[in-house]
C-alpha positions as CSV (number, residue, x, y, z in Angstrom):
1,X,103.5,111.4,102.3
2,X,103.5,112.1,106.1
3,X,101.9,109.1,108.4
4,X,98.2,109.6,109.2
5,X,96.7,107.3,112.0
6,X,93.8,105.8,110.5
7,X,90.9,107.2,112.0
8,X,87.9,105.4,114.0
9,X,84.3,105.0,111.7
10,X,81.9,108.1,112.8
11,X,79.0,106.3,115.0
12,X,76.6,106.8,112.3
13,X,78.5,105.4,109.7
14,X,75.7,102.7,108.7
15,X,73.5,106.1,107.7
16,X,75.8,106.1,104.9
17,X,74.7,103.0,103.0
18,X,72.2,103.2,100.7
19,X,68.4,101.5,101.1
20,X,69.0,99.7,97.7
21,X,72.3,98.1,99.1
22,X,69.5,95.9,101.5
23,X,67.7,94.6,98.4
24,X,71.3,93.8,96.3
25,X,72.4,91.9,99.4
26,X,69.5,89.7,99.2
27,X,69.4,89.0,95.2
28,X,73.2,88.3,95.6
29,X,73.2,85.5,98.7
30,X,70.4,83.7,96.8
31,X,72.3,83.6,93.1
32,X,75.7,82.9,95.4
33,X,73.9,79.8,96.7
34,X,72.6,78.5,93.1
35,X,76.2,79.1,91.8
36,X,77.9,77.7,95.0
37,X,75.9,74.2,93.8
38,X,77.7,73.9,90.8
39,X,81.1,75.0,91.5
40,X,80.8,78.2,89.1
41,X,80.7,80.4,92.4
42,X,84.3,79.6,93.5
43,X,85.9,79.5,89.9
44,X,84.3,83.4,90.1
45,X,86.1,83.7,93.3
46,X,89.5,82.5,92.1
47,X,89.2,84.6,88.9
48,X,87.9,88.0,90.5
49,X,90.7,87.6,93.6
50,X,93.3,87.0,90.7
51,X,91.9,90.4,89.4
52,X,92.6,92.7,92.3
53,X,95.8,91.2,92.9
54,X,96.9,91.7,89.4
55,X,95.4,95.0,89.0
56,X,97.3,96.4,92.8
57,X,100.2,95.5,91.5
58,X,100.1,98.0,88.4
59,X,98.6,100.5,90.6
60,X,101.5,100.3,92.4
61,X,103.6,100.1,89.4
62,X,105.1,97.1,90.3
63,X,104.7,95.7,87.0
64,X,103.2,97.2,83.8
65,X,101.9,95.5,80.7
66,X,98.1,95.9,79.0
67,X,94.8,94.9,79.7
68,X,95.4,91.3,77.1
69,X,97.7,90.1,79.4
70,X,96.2,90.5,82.6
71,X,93.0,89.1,81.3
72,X,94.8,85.8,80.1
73,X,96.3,85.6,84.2
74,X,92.9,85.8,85.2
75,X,91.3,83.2,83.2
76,X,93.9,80.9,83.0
77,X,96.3,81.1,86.3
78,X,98.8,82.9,87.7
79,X,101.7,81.2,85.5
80,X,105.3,82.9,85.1
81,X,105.6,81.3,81.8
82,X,102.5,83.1,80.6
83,X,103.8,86.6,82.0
84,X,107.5,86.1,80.2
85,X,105.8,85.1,76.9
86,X,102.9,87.4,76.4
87,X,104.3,90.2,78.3
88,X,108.0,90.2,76.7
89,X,109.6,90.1,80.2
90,X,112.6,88.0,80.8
91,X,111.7,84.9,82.6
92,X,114.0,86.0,86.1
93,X,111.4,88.9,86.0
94,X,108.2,86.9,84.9
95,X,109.3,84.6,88.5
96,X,109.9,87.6,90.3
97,X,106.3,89.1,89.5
98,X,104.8,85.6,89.9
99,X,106.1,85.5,93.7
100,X,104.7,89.2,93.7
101,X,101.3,88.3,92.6
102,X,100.9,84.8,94.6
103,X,101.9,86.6,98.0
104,X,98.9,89.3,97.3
105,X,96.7,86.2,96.7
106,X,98.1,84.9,99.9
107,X,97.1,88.2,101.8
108,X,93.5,88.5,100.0
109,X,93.3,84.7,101.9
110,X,94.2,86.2,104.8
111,X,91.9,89.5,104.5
112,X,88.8,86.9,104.2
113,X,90.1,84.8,107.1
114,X,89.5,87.9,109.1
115,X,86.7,89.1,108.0
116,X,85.0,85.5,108.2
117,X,86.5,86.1,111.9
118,X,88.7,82.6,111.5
119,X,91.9,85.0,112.0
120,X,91.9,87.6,114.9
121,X,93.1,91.2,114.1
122,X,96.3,91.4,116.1
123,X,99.7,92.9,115.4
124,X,101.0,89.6,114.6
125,X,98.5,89.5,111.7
126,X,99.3,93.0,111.1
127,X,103.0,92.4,110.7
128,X,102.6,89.4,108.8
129,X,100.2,91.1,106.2
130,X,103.1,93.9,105.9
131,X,106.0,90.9,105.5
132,X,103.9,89.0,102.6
133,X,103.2,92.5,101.0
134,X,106.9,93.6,100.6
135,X,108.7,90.0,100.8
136,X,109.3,90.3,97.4
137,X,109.5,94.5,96.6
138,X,112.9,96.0,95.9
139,X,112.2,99.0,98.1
140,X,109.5,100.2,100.2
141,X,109.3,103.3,101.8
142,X,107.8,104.1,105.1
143,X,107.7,106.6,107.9
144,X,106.8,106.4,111.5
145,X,104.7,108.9,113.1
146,X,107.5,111.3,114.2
147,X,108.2,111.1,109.7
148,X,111.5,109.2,110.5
C-alpha cells in the first residue's frame, strides 16, 4: 500500500455527529460516576482495553486462535500460561504473544494520556508509539513518502 499523509478534519466536521450522540453522552457520564463509586467502572476499563488489544492483534494476524480464548484473556488477565494451554501454542510463543499484547496495553495507556492531554503529541510520542507497537513483531513493513 503506497503512503498517504493523513489528511486534516474538514472544518465542519462536528456537523457530522449525530443529535442523539448529545443525549448518550450525558446518560453515560452519569452511570460512569455511579460505577466509578464502586470500583466496577475501572474493572470495565481493564476488561474492555484487554479487548481491543487482543482483538488488533488477530486483525493483524499476529496471532490466531477463537473467540473462547480470547474471552478467558479478557476476564481473567493477560497470562502466557493461559494462551499456551487453552490455545495449544508452545509456551516460547504463548511469551512472545504475551509481550505482544502487554506493549498494545502499554500504547492504549499512552493513547488516553494524550487524549486526557497529560502527554503532548510530539514526534517523540510518535516514535515511541511506533517502537512499543513493533518491539516485539518479526517484520514490519513500511514505506516513506517517496514508496522507498
Amino acid at each position: 500500500m503506497p503512503y498517504q499523509r493523513i489528511e486534516e478534519f474538514p472544518e465542519n466536521a462536528a456537523t457530522f455527529g449525530s443529535s442523539e450522540l448529545e443525549a448518550l453522552g450525558t446518560v453515560w457520564r452519569e452511570k460512569k460516576e455511579e460505577l466509578q463509586e464502586t470500583g466496577v467502572f475501572q474493572d470495565f476499563l481493564k476488561k474492555l482495553q484487554r479487548e481491543w488489544v487482543i482483538e488488533t492483534g488477530i486483525i493483524e494476524r499476529l496471532y490466531t486462535w477463537d473467540r473462547g480464548i480470547t474471552e478467558i484473556l479478557i476476564k481473567q488477565g493477560i497470562d502466557a500460561a493461559l494462551i499456551a494451554h487453552r490455545g495449544g501454542i508452545r509456551r516460547d510463543e504463548a511469551d512472545h504473544i504475551k509481550n505482544i499484547i502487554d506493549d498494545q496495553l502499554s500504547i492504549v495507556e499512552g493513547l488516553f494520556s494524550y487524549i486526557k492531554e497529560e502527554q503532548p503529541l510530539t514526534d517523540f510520542f510518535i516514535r515511541w508509539l511506533q517502537a512499543q507497537f513493533t518491539r516485539y513483531q518479526d517484520a514490519i513493513e513500511a514505506s516513506t513518502v517517496d514508496g522507498i
